[in-house]
N, C-alpha and C positions, 0 to 999 in steps of 0.2 A: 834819228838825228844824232851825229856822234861831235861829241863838243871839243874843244880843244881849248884848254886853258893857259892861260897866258902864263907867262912867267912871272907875274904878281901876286898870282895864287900856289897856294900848297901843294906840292905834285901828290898829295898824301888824300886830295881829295878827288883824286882818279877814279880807286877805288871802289870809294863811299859813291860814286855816281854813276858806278860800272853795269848794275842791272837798271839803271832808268834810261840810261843815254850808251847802248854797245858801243863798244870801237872808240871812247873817248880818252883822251889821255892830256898830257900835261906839254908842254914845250920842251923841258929839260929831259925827260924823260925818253923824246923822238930827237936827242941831239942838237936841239935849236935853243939851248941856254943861253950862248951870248947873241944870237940872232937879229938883226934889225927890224923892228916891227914890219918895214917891206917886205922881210925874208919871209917873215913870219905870215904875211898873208896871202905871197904867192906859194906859198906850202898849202894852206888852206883850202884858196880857191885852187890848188891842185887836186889835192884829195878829199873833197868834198865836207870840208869842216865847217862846222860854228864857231865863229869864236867867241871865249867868256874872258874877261878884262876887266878892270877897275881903270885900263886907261882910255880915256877920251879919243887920244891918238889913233885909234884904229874906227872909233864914227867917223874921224875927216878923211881916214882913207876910202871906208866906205861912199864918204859923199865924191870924193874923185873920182875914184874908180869903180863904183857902182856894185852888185853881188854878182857873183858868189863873191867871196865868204860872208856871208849874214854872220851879224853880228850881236853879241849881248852884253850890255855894259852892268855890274853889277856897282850899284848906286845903295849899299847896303847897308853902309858904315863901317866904323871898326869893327867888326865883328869877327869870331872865332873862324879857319879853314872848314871845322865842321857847322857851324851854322850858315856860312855861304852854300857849301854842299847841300844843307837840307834844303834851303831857299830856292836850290836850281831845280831837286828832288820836288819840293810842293807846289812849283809853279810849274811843271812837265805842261801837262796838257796848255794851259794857259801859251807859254813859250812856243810850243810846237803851233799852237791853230795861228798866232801870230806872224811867224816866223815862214813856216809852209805853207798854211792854209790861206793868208790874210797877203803872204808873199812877200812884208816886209823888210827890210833890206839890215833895219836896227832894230832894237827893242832894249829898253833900260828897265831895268829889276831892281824895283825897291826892298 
């Protein structure tokens, strides 16, 4: 599962989540810095990304337009780029059986 982080997160927490989740990377980092969240989630469900967000805005695209892109909203508070990283890091398994196994379309990470 390779995640793709929204432009609200730190592209610094690439990274730090490159051996849990291959192939993940940041928005600004694949050229899509000023991107419309539209843009942003026909890239997605192009090349088979997750997306990770702190915005709501990509659940109600999800509920429009249905998956792919499965989505993950990070509902985690103010918290530091590296303690969202670890967040994504210590819920792996949790996210993935969710997400792939359970086939759900959202999931929010406290």
């Amino acid at each position: 599962m390779k995640l793709l982080l929204d432009e609200n997160l730190s592209r610094r927490m690439a990274p730090l989540i490159a051996s849990h989740y291959p192939g993940s990377s940041q928005v600004a980092l694949l050229g899509l810095e000023h991107a419309s969240d539209s843009a942003i989630w026909a890239y997605a469900r192009e090349h088979d990304w997750v997306i990770v967000t702190r915005d709501s805005d990509f659940i109600d695209l999800s509920t429009l337009y249905g998956q792919p892109p499965k989505v993950i909203l990070l509902k985690t508070g103010n918290q530091s780029w590296q303690a969202a990283a670890q967040a994504l890091i210590d819920h792996q398994e949790l996210l993935e059986s969710v997400l792939i196994t359970a086939n759900a379309a959202c999931v929010e990470l406290y």
